[in-house]
C-alpha positions as CSV (number, residue, x, y, z in Angstrom):
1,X,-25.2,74.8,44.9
2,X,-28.4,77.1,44.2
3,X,-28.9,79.2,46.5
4,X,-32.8,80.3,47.2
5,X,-33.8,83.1,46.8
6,X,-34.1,84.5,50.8
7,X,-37.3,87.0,52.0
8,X,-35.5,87.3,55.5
9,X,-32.8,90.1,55.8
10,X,-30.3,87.1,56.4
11,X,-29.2,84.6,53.5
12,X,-28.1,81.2,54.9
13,X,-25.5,81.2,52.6
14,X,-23.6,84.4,51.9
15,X,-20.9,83.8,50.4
16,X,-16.9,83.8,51.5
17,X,-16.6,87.3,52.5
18,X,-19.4,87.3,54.9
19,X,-19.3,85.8,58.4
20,X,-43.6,46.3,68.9
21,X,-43.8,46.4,72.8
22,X,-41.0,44.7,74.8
23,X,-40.2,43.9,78.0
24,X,-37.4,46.3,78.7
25,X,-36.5,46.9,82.7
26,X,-32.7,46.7,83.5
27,X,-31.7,46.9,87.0
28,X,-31.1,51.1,86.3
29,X,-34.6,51.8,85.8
30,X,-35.9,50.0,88.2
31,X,-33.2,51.5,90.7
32,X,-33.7,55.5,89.8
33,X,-37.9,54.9,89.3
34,X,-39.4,58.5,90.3
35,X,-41.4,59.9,93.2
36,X,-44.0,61.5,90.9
37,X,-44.8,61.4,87.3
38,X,-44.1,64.5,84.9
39,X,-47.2,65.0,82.6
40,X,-47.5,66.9,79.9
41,X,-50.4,66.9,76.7
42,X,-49.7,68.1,73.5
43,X,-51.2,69.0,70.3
44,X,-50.2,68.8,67.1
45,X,-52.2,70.9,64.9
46,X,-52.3,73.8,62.0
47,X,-50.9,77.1,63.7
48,X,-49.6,81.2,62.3
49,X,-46.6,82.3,63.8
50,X,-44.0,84.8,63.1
51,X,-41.1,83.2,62.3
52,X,-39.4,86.6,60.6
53,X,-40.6,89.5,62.9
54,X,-43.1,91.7,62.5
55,X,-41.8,93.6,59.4
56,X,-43.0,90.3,57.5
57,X,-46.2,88.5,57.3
58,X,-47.1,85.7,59.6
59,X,-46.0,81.8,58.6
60,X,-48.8,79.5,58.4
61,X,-47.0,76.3,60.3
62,X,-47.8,72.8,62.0
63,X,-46.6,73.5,65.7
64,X,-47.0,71.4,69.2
65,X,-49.6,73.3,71.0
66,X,-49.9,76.7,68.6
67,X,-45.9,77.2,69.4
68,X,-42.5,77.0,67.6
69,X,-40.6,75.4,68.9
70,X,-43.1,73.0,71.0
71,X,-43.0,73.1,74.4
72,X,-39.8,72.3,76.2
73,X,-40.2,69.0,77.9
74,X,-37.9,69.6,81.3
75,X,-37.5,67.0,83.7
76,X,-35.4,65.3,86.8
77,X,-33.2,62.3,85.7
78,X,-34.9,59.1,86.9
79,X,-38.9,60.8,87.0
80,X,-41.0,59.0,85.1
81,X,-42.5,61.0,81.4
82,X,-46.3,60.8,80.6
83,X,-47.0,63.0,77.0
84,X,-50.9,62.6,76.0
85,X,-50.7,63.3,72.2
86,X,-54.1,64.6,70.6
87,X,-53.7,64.3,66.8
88,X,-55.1,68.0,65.3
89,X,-53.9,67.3,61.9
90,X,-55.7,66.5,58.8
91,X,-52.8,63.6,58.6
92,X,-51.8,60.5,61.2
93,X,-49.1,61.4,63.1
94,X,-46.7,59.5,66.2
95,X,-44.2,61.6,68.5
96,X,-40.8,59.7,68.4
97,X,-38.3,60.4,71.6
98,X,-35.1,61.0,69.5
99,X,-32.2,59.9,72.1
100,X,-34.0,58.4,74.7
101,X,-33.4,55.5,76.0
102,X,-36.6,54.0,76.4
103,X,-39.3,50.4,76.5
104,X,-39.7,49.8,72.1
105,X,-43.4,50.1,72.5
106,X,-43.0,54.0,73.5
107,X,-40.5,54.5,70.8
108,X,-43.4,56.4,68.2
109,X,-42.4,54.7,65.0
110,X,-45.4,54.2,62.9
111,X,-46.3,50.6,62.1
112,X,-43.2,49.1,64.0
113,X,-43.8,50.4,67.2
114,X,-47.1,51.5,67.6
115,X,-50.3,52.1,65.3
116,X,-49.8,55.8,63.8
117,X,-52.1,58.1,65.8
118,X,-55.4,59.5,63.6
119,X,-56.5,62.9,63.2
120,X,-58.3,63.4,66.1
121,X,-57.2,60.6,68.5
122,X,-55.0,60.0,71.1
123,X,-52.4,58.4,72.3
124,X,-50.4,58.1,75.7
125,X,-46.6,57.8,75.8
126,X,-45.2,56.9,79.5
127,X,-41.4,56.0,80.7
128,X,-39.1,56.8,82.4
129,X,-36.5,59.1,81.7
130,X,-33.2,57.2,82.7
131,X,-30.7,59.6,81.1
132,X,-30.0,63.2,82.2
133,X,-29.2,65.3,78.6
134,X,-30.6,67.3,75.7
135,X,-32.9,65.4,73.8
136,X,-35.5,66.6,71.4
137,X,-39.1,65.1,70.3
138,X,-40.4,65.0,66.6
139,X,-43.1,63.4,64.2
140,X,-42.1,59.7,62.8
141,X,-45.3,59.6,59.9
142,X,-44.1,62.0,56.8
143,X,-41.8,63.3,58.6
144,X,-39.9,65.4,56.1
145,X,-43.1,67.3,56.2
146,X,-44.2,67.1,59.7
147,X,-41.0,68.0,60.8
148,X,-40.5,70.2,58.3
149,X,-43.5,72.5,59.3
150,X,-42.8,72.9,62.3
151,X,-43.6,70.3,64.4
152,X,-40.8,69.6,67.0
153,X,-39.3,70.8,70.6
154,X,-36.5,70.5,73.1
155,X,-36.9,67.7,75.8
156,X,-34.1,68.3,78.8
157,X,-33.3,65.9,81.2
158,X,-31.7,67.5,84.1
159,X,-28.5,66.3,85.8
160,X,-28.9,65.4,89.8
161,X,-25.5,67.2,90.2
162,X,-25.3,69.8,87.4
163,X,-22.4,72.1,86.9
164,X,-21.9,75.3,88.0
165,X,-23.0,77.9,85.9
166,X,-24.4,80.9,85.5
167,X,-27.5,80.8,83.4
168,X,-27.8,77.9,80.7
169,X,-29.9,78.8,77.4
170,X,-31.7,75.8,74.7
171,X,-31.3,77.1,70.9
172,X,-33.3,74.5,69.0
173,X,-31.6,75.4,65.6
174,X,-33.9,74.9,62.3
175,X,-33.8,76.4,58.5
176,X,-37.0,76.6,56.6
177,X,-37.4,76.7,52.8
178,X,-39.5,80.4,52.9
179,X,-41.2,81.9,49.6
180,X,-40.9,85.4,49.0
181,X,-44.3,86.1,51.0
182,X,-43.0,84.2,54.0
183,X,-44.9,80.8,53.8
184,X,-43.5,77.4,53.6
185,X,-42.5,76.1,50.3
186,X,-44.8,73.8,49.4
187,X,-42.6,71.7,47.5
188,X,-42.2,68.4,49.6
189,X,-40.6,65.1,48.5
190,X,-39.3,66.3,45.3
191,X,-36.8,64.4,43.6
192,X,-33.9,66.6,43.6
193,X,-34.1,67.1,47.4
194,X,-34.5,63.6,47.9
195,X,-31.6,62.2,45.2
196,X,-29.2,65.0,46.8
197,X,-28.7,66.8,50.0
198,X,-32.1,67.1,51.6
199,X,-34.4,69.9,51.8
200,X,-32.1,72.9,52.3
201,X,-33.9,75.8,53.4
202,X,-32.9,79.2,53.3
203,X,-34.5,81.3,56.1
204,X,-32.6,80.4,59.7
205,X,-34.6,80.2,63.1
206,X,-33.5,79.9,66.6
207,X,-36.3,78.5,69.2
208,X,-38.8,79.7,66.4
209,X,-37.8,83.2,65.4
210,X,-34.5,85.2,64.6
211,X,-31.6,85.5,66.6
212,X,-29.2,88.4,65.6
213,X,-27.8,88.5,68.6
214,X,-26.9,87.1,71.5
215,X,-26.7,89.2,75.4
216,X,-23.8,88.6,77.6
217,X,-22.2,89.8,80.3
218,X,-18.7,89.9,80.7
219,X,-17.2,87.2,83.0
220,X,-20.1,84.9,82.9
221,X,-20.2,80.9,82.4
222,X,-22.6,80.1,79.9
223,X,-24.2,76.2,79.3
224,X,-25.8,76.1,76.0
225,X,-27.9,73.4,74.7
226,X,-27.8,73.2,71.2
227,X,-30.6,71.4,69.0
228,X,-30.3,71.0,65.1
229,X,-33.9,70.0,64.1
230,X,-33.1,70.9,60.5
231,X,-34.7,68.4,57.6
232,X,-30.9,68.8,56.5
233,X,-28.8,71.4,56.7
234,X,-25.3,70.4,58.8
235,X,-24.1,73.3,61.0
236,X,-20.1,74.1,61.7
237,X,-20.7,77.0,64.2
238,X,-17.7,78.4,65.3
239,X,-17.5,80.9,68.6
240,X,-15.1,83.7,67.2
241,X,-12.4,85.0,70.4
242,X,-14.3,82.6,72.8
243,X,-13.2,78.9,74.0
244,X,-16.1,76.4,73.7
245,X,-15.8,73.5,76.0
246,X,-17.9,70.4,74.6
247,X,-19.6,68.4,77.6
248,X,-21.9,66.2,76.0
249,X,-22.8,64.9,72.8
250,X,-26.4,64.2,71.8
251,X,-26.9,64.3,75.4
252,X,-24.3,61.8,76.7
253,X,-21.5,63.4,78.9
254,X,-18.0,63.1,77.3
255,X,-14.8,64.0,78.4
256,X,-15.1,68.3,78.4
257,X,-12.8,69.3,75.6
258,X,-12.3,71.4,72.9
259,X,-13.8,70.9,69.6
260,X,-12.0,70.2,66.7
261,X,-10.8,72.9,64.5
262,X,-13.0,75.2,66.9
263,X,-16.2,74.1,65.3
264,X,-19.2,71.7,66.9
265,X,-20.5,70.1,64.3
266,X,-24.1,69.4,64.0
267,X,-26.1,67.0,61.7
268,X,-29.6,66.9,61.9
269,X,-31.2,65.4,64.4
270,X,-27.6,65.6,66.3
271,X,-26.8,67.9,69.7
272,X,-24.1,69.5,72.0
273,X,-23.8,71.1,75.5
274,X,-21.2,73.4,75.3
275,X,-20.0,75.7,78.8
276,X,-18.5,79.0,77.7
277,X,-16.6,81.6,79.7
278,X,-17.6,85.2,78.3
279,X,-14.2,86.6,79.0
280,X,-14.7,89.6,76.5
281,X,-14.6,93.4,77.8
282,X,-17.6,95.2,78.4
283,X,-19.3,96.3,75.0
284,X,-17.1,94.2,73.0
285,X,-19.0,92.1,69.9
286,X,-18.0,88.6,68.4
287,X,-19.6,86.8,65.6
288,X,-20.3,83.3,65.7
289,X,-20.0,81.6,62.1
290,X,-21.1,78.8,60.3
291,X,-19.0,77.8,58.3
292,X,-20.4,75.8,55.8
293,X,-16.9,75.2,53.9
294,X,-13.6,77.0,52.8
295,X,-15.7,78.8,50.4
296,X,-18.6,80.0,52.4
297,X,-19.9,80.9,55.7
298,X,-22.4,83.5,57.0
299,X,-22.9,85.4,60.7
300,X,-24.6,83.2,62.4
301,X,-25.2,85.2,65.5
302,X,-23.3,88.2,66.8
303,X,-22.1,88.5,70.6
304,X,-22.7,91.5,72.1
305,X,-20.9,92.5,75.7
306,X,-23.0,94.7,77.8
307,X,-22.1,97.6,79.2
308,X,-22.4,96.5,82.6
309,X,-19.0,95.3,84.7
310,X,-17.7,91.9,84.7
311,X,-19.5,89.3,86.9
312,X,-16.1,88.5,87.6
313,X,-12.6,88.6,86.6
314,X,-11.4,84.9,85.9
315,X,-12.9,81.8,84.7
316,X,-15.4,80.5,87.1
317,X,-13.6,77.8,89.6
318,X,-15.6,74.9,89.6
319,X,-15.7,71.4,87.6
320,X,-17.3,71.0,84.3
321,X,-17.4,67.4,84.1
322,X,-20.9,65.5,84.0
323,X,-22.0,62.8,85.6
324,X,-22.1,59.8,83.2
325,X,-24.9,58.2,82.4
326,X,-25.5,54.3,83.7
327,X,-25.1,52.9,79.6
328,X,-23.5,49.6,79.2
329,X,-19.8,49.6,78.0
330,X,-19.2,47.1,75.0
331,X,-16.6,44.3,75.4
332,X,-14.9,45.0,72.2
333,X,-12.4,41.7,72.3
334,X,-15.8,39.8,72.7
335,X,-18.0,42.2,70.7
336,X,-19.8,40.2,67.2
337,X,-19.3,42.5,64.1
338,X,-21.5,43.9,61.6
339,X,-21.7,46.0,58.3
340,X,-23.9,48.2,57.2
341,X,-23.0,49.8,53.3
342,X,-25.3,53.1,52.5
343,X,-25.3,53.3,48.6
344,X,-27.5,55.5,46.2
345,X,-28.3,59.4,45.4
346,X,-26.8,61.2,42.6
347,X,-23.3,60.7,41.8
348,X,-23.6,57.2,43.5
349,X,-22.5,54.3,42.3
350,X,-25.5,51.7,43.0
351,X,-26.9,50.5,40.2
352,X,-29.7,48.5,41.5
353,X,-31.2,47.6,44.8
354,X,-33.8,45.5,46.2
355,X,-37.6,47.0,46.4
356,X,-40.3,45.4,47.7
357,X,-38.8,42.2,47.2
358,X,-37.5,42.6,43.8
359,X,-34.5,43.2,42.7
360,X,-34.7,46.7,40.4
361,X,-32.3,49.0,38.4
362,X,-31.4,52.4,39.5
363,X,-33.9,53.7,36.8
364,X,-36.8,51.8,37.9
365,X,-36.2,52.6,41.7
366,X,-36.5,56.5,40.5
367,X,-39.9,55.5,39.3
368,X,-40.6,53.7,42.4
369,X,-41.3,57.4,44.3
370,X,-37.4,58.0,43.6
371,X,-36.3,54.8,46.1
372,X,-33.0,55.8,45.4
373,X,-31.3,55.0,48.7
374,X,-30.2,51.6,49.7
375,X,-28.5,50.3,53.1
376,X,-27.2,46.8,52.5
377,X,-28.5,46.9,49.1
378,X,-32.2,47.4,49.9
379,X,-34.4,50.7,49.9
380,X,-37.1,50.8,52.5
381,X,-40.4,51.3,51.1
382,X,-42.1,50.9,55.1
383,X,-40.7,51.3,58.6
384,X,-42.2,47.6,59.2
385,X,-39.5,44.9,57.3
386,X,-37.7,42.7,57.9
387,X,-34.4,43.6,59.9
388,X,-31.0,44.2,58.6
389,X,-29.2,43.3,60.8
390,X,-30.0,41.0,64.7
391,X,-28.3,42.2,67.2
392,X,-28.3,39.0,69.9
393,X,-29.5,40.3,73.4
394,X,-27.0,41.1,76.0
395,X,-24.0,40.7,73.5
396,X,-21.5,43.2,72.7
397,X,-21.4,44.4,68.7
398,X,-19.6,46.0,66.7
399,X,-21.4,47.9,63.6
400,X,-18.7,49.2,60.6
401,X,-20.9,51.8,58.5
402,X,-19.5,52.3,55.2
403,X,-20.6,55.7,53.2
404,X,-20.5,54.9,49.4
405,X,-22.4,57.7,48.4
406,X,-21.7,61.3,47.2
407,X,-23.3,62.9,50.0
408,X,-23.0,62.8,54.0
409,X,-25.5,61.1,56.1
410,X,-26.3,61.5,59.6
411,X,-26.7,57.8,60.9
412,X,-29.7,58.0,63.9
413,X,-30.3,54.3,65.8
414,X,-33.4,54.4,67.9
415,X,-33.4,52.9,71.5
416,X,-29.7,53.3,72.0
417,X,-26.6,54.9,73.0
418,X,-23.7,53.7,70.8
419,X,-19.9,54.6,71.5
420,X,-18.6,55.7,67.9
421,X,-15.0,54.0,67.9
422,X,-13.3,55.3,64.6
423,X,-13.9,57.0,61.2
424,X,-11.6,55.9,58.3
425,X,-9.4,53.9,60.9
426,X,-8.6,56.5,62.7
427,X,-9.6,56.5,66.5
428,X,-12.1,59.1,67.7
429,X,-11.0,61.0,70.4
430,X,-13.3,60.8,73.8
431,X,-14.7,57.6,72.1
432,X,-17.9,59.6,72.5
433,X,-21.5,58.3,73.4
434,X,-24.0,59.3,70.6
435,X,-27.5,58.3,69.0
436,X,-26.1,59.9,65.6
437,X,-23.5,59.8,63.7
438,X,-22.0,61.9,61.0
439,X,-20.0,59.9,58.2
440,X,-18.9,62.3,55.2
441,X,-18.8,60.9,51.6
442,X,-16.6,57.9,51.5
443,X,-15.8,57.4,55.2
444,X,-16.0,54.2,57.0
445,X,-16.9,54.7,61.1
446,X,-17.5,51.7,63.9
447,X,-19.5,52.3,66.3
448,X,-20.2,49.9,69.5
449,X,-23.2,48.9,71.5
450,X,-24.3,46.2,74.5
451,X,-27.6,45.2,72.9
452,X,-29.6,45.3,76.5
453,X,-33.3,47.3,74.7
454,X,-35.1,44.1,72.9
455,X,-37.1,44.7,69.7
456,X,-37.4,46.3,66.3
457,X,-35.4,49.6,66.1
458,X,-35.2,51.9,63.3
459,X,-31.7,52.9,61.6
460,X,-32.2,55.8,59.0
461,X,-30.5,58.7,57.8
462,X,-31.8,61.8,59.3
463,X,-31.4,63.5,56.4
464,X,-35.1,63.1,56.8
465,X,-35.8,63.2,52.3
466,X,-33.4,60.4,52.2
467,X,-35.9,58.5,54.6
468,X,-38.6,59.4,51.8
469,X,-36.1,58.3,49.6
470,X,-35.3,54.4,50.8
471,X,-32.8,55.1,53.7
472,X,-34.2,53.2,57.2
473,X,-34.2,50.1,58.2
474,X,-34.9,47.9,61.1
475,X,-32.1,46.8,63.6
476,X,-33.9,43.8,65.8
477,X,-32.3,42.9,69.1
478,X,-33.7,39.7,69.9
């Protein structure tokens, strides 16, 4: 892999020696409707930040509202949401809800759900927030770039009964592709982002600026909210001397465990609460790592104790277990199954795929503004088509997603909560809750769903170039 060149004093990699509307209203929303309505307004426009610090110049950026990340979206589980969106770019624009359970018609996909917004109108999104987690908000019109530029921020839902803790702290994790004079690469769309990994960027940012380190004191119970809004980069953060305990999982409450090989694994568009217990001594220092394989990792944080004396001398005595949330529970004896098949990029093995209509060869798809992504053998050229797969309402289903590519892809549905069963016939432990799911090359996952949200949903990679690139589609439940 080539690595970019990196103007911040941190390289991302380096190196192994370094550390349409429908009538949705089950009986839950009508049950836990709000007292009062949350409102918010924001504004997408062109903005200058410092993402580096002030030994660099300023990045010129797309932000919510002049800020990086946007304005964090906090609310009470059950209140009701009302955003108004005023388009300030020089481009349409829609804000999608990424996790949320929500009515189709709110959903922000352009063209499928709702007319893209104009530079200089407006638009009103209103529901209600039924599920208590970390959720994030984003662009769904160009979105590699949109998103890309800037143009996100953390939406929390608060739990009625929330753990005990002593502080809880959002990072809303991103890596920009930075030139040597601090501005954003204006290199978009290009072919070898889209027919490979994504756009890997090179500069990391938490909540919009650098993060060397992190202040605790010793004996204190953390929650931390984490957000990957990256266009593609997967992070495999691992809390060096310190005992993670996974809660949720893009923002659905799961079994509190540790995670696997000490790592949380995040995909973009993908999340985890964690609850740690600083047990270190006073002034003591611990790195957190990404480790991005075997080969390479990089610091991605360091821990530093302060000096002060411990808040207290064991682990905090109290429950970490959340609340779950009210989603439907698939009958899997009963449940109707599915396939979905993602094929294309380099080192695939597609050969052709339908565009449009037509059936075309891998060359012609390049040419096609490299549609070189298929899911069941067709690459999106719209977010409007006709669906892949119909989902009937109220049944339970079963969807196998098979990876036959040389690259991993983080599966997003829109509108639902899916239990992700197995990967490579293996059962996943917790049987989790999720919006996204990770599937490495050549693995095979299920994942399981009551179809209770009617309409057209979008399925995509969130690899967000491989969207650019043919990978969405349209799951109807009808």
């Amino acid at each position: 892999m080539k690595i970019v060149s990196n103007p911040t004093r941190r390289s991302v990699l380096k190196g192994a020696t370094a550390l349409g509307a429908s009538l949705f209203v089950p009986a839950a929303w009508t049950q836990a409707r709000a007292q009062e309505t949350k409102a918010f307004q924001l504004t997408p426009k062109p903005a200058t930040v410092s993402l580096l610090g002030p030994e660099w110049p300023d990045t010129d950026v797309w932000a919510y509202n002049g800020r990086v990340t946007g304005p964090e979206l906090r609310l009470q589980q059950g209140q009701r949401l009302r955003v108004d969106v005023k388009n300030g770019l020089n481009q349409p624009t829609t804000v999608h809800w990424h996790g949320l359970r929500l009515p189709n018609a709110m959903d922000g996909v352009p063209e499928l759900t709702q007319a893209p917004i104009d530079p200089g109108d407006s638009f009103s999104y209103e529901f209600d927030a039924l599920d208590a987690g970390t959720f994030w908000y984003h662009p769904h019109v160009n979105s590699s770039e949109q998103v890309g530029r800037g143009l996100y921020g953390a939406l929390i839902v608060e739990d009625k009964e929330p753990p005990h803790v002593d502080r809880e702290l959002t990072w809303v994790i991103d890596d920009w592709r930075l030139t040597r004079d601090a501005a954003i690469a204006d290199n978009f769309g290009n072919g070898m982002d889209i027919s490979h990994g994504g756009r890997q960027g090179n500069t990391l940012t938490v909540n919009g600026g650098q993060m060397d380190e992190v202040a605790v004191r010793s004996g204190e119970r953390i929650r931390l909210r984490l957000i990957n809004v990256a266009n593609a980069r997967i992070f495999r953060l691992n809390f060096n001397g310190h005992d993670p305990q996974v809660i949720a999982i893009d923002g659905q409450p799961v079994t509190p465990h540790a995670p696997t090989d000490g790592r949380i694994i995040l995909g973009p568009g993908m999340r985890a609460d964690v609850i740690i217990d600083f047990g270190g001594d006073p002034g003591e220092t611990f790195n957190i790592v990404d480790a991005v394989s075997s080969a390479q990792s990089y610091v991605f944080a360091t821990i530093r104790y302060s000096a002060e004396p411990p808040l207290r001398t064991s682990p905090l005595d109290a429950s970490i277990r959340l609340a779950p949330n009210d989603v439907a529970t698939p009958d899997l004896l009963t449940a109707e199954r599915h396939q979905v098949v993602i094929e294309g990029g380099a080192m695939g093995g597609m050969r052709s795929a339908i565009y449009k209509g037509e059936t075309l060869s891998i060359s012609e798809l390049a040419q096609q503004q490299m549609k070189v992504w298929a899911l069941n053998g067709v690459a999106a050229h719209t977010t409007k088509m006709e669906p892949m797969l119909t989902l009937k309402q109220g049944r339970s289903h079963i969807i196998t997603i098979r990876n036959d590519t040389g690259w991993p892809h983080p599966m997003h549905m829109h509108g639902y909560a899916f239990q992700i069963l197995s990967r490579n016939n293996k059962a996943v432990p917790h049987t989790p809750l999720a919006d996204t799911v990770l599937l490495d090359r050549n693995d095979v996952t299920e994942i399981a769903l009551v179809a209770d949200n009617l309409g057209d949903w979008m399925f995509h990679c969130h690899i967000l170039d491989h969207v650019v690139g043919g990978m969405s589609a349209v799951i109807r439940v009808a």
